[in-house]
N, C-alpha and C positions, 0 to 999 in steps of 0.2 A: 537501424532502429527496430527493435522490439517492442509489440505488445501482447499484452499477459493480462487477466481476469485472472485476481486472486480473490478465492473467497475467504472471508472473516467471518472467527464467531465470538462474540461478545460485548457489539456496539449496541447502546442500546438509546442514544440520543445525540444530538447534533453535534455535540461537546467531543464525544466518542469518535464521530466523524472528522472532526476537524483535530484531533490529534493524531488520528491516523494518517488524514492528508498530507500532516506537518511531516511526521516522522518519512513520510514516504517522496513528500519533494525535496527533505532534507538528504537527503541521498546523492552524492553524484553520479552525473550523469541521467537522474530522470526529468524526462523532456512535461512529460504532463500524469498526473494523477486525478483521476474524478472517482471520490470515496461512495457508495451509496448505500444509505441506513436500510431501506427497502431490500434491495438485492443483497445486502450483508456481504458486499463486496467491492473491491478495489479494481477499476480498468485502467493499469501504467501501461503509459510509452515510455519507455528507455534505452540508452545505448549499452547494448549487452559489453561493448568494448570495458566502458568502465564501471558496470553494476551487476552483481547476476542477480540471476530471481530470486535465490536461495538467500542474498543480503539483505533483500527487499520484503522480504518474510521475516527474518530475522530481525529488523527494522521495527515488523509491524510486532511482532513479537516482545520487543524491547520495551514497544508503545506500553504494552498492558495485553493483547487481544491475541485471540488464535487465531492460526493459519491451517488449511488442508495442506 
């Protein structure tokens, strides 16, 4: 199990949040995501076996929002 702090830019209310949560536990393989508007970032656990990080950006990417 892997975890990762990915930052995001362009959440900019809880709506924001919770669609990036979605797109990020809709993922296989992520065990937990907690989104946060404040830190303008995402802390996942995931199993690198079946996700990489680079999906999981792409993911949030897909959402609407940037990735570093």
């Amino acid at each position: 199990m892997s975890k990762n702090t990915i930052h995001i830019e362009g959440m900019g209310c809880e709506h924001c949040v919770k669609a990036v949560s979605t797109a990020l536990l809709g993922c296989a393989g992520v065990e937990n995501a907690v989104v946060s508007l404040e830190k303008n970032a995402a802390d996942v656990e995931y199993d690198e076996n079946k996700v990489s990080l680079n999906e999981l950006k792409q993911a949030i990417r897909d959402a609407g929002y940037d990735t570093d």
